[in-house]
N, C-alpha and C positions, 0 to 999 in steps of 0.2 A: 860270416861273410866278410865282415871288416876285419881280421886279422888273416884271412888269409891274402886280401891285397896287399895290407901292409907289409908283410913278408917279402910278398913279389916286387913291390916298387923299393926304387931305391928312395932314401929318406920318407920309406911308409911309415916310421916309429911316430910320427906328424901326424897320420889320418888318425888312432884312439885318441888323442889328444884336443883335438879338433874339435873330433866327433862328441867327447866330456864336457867340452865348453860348451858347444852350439847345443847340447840338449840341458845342461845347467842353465843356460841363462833364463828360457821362460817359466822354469821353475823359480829362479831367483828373485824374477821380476814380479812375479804372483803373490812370493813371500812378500818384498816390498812394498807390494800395493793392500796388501793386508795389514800389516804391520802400521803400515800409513797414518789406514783409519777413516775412520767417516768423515770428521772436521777435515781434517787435509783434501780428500776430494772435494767437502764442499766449498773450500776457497778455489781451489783449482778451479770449480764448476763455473764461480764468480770471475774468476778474473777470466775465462775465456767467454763467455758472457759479455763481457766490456769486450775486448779484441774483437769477437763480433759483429757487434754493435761500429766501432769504429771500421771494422772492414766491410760492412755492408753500406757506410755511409761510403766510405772511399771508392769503392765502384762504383757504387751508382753513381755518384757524383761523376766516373769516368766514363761510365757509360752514357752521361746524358750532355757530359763535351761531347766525345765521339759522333754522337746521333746530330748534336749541331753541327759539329764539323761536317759531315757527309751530308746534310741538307745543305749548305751552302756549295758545296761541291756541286751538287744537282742544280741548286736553282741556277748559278752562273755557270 
């Protein structure tokens, strides 16, 4: 199917090309994540763990301006 469009359009020589990348890459990315290794995800695991941690405080924190801003809205 993909080479008989390429044929038909012009600069089809583009779509097998494309098409070799965009199905390489989640192969490639698999390889990588294997290759990795288990220590490497587990600091990954860690540091987003912390990022968490800090972005759970930073909303709430925003969410609990917000909740006072709009109670003062109300009450006045």
């Amino acid at each position: 199917m993909l080479l008989p469009m390429a044929a038909a359009e012009t600069g089809g020589w583009l779509l097998p090309a494309l098409y070799a990348v965009a199905t390489g890459l989640p192969v490639a990315a698999a390889a990588w994540i294997l290759a990795y290794g288990a220590a490497g995800i587990g600091v990954f695991y860690n540091r987003m763990q912390r990022l968490q941690k800090g972005l759970t405080l930073l909303v709430g924190g925003g969410m609990i301006l917000a909740g006072i801003y709009y109670a003062i809205l109300l009450i006045s």
